[in-house]
N, C-alpha and C positions, 0 to 999 in steps of 0.2 A: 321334769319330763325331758328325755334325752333328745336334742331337736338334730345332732347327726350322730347316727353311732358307723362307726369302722370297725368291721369285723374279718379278723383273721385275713389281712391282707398284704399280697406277695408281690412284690413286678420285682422280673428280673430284665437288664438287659446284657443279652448275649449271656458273658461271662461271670458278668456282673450280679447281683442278690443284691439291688436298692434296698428294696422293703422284706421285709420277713416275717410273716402273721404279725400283724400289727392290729392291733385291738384297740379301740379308743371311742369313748361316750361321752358325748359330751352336753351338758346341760342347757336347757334354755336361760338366758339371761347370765350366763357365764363368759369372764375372761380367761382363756383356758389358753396357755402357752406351751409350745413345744422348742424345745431347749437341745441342745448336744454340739458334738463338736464340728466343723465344716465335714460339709460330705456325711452324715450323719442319716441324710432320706428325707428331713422335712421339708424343705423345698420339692422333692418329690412325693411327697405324702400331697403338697399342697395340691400340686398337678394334677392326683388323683379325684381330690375331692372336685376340681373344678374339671374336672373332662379333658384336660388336654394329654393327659394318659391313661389309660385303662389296666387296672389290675391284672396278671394273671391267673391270682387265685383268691377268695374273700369276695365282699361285697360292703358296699358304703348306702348308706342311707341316710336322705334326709327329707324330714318331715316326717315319718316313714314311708317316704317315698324311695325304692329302688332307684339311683343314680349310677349305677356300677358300669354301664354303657352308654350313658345318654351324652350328648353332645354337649360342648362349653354352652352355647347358646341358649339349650334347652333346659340345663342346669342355672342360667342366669336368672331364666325368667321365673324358677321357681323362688326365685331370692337368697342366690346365695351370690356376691360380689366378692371382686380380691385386689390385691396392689402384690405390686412384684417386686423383687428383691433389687433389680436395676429397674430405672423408670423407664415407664411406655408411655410417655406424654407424646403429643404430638406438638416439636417445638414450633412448630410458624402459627400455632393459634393462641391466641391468647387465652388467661386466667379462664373466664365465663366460659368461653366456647368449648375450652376442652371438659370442662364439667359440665355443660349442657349434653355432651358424649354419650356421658354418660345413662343418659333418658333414650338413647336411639330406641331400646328393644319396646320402649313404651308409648312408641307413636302410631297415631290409629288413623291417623291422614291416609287418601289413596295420592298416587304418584303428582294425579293432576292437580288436585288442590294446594299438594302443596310447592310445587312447581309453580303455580299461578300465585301460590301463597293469598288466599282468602277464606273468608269464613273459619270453619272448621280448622284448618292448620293455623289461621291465624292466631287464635283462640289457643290452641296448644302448643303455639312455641310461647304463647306469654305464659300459661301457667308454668310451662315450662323454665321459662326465665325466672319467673319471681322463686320456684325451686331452689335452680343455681345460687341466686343472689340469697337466699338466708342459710345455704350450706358457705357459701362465702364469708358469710356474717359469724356465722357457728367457729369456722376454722382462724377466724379473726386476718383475715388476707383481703380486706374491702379495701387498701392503697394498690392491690396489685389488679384488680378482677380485668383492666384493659390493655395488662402488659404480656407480651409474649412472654409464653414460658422461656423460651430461650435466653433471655435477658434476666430471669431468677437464681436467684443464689439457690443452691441445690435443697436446704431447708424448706425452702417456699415451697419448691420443685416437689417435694414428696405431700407436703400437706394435698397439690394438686390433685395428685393423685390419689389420694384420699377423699377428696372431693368427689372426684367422679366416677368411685366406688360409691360414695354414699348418696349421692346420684341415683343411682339403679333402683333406691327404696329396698333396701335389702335387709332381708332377717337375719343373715348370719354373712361378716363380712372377715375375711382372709386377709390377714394384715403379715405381710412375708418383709421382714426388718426395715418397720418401718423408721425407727432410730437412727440406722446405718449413716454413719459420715456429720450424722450432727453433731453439734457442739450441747454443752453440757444445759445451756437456757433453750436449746430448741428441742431436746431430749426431756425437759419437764413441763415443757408447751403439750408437747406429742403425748407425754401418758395424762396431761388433763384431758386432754381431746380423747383419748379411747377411754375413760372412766367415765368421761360425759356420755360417749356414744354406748353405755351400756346404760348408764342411770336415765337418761336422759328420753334418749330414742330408743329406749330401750332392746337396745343390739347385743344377739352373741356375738362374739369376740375369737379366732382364732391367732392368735399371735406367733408368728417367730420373732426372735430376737436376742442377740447375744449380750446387751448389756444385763448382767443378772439382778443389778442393782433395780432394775427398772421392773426385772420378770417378779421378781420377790415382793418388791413394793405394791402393784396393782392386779398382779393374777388371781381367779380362786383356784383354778387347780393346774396342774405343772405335769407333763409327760415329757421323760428324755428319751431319745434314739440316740443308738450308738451303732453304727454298723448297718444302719438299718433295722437294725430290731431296738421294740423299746427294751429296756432295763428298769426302767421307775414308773408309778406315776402318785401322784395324791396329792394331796393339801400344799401350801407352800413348807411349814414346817414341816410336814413327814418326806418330803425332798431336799428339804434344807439337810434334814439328818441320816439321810440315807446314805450307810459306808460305801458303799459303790459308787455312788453319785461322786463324791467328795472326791475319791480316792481318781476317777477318771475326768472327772469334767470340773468340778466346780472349786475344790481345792481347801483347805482350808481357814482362807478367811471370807471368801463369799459365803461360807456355810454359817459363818456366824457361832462352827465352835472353837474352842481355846483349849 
């Protein structure tokens, strides 16, 4: 069952044609990755899907729920979470609290309570904690959970962020390179953690990511943009083998032919 499908979807700015009917289904329980060169639209595909830009033409659904105007916020709470391409941590709080953040949109405290912090909020910043602390446990960063982010090596840095993405309790989470700037043991840390978070917590998966070594090995299905329009999409090996693909993005020995 398709749990977002993207249908025929355009944003242009000004001059510019980001996106250009862009079509894309994607299944429940799938690690489904979008691939192309910089400047390619998936970072702005991703925008789309989370509200922070609006199509000009098409519509995006999830759940099939109409998401094509609704707000970041409003889109969060349906469960769909993301991580960005550069981090948006907040660095003077440490490991827990910025993954505790992550739960704001699901606190049911009134102002007073939890101002006064008794009863009722108190009761949900614990459950709330004990949360944090076994996504801490999951992501395997329980030496860091009372260190400032700012004082983490930038590997840590993104798992955080990951953290409190999966924080939100979310059905389908937006993972926008998450690899980026790792090294090659924190690169096969990161795709155990999104194989878990699909097996496990059983999470869709939307992934950017340029190391292809990583898209091939864990994805089930693969859409490339070029231009803003896609050109590909299917299975790992029917993109592995697609002339187009090869011949613009992937090259001939990521394709695996000789």
């Amino acid at each position: 069952m398709a749990i977002i499908e993207i249908n025929s979807v355009s944003l242009r700015f000004g001059g510019v044609q980001a996106l250009y009917d862009v079509s894309i289904s994607v299944e429940q329980g799938q690690i489904f990755s979008l691939i192309g060169p910089n400047g390619a639209g998936k970072s702005t595909l991703f925008n789309c899907l989370s509200g922070l830009y609006w199509p000009n033409k098409g519509e995006i659904f999830f759940c099939e729920q109409n998401i094509t105007r609704m707000k970041p916020y409003e889109i969060a709470k349906l469960g769909l979470a993301r991580t960005f391409q550069n981090i948006e941590l907040y660095q003077g709080m440490n490991v827990l609290e910025n993954i505790m953040l992550g739960m704001h949109l699901k606190l049911t405290s009134g102002i007073l309570a939890a101002g006064l912090y008794y009863g009722k909020a108190r009761k949900e910043e614990t459950r709330h904690r004990e949360t944090a602390e076994k996504i801490i446990d999951f992501l395997e960063i329980e030496n860091t959970r009372k260190a400032y982010v700012s004082q983490l090596p930038y590997g840590i840095q993104k798992r955080v962020e990951v953290g409190r993405a999966l924080a939100m309790d979310p059905k389908v989470i937006l993972l926008d390179e998450p690899m980026a700037g790792m090294n090659q043991e924190e690169e096969e840390d990161m795709a155990r953690f999104i194989i878990d978070m699909r097996d496990i917590m059983g999470l869709t998966i939307l992934l950017i990511e340029h190391d292809m070594n990583v898209v091939m090995d864990i994805s089930d299905r693969v859409a490339v943009l070029n231009f803003g329009v896609k050109t590909a999409e299917g299975s790992v090996e029917e993109v592995r083998r697609n002339k187009e693909v090869i011949e613009a993005y992937l090259g001939e020995e990521n394709s695996g032919i000789n």
